[in-house]
C-alpha positions as CSV (number, residue, x, y, z in Angstrom):
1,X,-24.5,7.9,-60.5
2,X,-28.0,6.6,-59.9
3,X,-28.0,4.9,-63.7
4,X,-25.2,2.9,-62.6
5,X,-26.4,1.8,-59.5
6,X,-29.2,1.0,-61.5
7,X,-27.6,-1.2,-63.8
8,X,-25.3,-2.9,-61.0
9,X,-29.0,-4.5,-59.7
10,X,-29.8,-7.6,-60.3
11,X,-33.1,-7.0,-62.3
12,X,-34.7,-9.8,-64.8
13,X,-34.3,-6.8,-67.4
14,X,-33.0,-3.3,-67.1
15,X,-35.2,-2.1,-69.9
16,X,-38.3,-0.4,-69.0
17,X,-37.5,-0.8,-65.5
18,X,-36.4,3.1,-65.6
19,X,-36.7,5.9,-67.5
20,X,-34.0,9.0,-66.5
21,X,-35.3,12.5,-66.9
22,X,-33.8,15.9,-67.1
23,X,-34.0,16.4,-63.0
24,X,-35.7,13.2,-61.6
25,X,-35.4,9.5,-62.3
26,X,-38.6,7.5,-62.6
27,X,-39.1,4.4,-61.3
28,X,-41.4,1.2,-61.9
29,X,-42.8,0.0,-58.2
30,X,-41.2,-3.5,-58.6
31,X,-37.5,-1.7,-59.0
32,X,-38.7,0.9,-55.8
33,X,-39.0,-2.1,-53.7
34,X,-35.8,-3.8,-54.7
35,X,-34.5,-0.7,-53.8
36,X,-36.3,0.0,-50.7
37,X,-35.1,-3.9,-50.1
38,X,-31.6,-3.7,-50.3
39,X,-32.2,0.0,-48.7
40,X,-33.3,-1.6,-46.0
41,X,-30.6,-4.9,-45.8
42,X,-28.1,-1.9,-45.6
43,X,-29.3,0.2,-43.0
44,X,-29.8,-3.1,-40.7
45,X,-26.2,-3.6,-41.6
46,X,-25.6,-0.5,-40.4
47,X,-27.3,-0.4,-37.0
48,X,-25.8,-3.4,-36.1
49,X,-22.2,-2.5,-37.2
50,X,-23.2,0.2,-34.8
51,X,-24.9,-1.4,-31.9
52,X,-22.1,-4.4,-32.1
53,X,-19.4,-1.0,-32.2
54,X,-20.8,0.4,-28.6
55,X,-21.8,-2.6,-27.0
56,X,-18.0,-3.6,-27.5
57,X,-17.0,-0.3,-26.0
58,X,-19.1,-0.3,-22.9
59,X,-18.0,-4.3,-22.5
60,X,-14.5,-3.4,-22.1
61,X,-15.2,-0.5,-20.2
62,X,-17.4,-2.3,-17.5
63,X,-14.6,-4.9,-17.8
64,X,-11.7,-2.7,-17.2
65,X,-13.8,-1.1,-14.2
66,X,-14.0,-4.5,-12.5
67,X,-10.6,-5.4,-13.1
68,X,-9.1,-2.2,-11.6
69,X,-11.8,-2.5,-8.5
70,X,-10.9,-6.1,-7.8
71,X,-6.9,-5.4,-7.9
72,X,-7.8,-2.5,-5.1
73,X,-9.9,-4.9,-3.2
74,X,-7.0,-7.5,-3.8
75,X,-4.6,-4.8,-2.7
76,X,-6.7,-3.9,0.5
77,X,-7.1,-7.8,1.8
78,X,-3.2,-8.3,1.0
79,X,-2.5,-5.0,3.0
80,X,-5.1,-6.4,5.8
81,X,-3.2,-9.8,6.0
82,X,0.0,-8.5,5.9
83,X,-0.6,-5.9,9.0
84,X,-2.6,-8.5,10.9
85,X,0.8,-10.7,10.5
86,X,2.9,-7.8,11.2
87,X,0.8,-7.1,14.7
88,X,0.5,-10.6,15.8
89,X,4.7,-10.9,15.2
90,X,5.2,-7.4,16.9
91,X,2.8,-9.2,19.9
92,X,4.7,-11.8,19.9
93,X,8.1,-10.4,20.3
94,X,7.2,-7.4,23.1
95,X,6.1,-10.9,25.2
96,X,9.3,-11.9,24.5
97,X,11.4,-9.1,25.6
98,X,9.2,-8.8,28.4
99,X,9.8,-12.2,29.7
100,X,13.6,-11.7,28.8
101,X,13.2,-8.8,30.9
102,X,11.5,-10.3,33.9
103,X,14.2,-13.2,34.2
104,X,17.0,-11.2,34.3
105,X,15.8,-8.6,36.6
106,X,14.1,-12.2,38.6
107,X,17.7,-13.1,38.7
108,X,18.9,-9.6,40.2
109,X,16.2,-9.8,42.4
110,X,16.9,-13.1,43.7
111,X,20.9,-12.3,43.8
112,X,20.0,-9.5,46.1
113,X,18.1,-11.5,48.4
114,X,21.1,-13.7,48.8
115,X,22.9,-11.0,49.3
116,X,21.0,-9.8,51.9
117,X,20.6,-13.0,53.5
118,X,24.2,-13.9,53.6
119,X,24.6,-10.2,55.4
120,X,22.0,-11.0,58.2
């Protein structure tokens, strides 16, 4: 496996550069830093593949928190708008009945005084 990658790099020669052993692989110090390099190129690949992964998550997360919180304070000034409405008709209409009210027994009133008068 490691001969192969070895061969996949792009190296101005691949003779000399490495010499394979019965347990280790030996390395000159000019292929160790190509491979520390593109070691290096991956694992910043990596990280940000990660970073960009969480920083996504939390995003929509935050974002999905604010969306729910602003329909509930949405819902709370609708419901606040629609009972201020509702109290201001329900005013409105008790003064009405009231004055309803006050005529016609202001009529019965006055009737009886005529009444009362006409008896006298």
């Amino acid at each position: 496996v490691a001969v192969e990658i070895l061969r996949q790099l792009p190296l101005k020669s691949n003779e000399g550069v490495y010499q394979v052993g019965k347990t280790k692989l030996f390395l000159r110090e000019s292929t160790e830093r190509v491979l520390e390099e593109a070691r290096a190129i991956r694992l910043r690949d990596a990280a940000a593949m990660i970073q960009k992964t969480v920083r996504g998550y939390f995003a929509r997360r935050r974002y999905n928190t604010q969306l729910v919180s602003a329909i509930r304070v949405q819902s709370h000034v609708r419901m606040f708008l629609a009972r201020k409405r509702y109290l201001k008709l329900r005013s409105a209409i008790v003064r009405l009945q009231s004055l309803v009210r006050m005529r016609r027994q202001r009529r019965v009133f006055l009737k009886m005084l005529d009444e009362r008068r006409v008896e006298e």
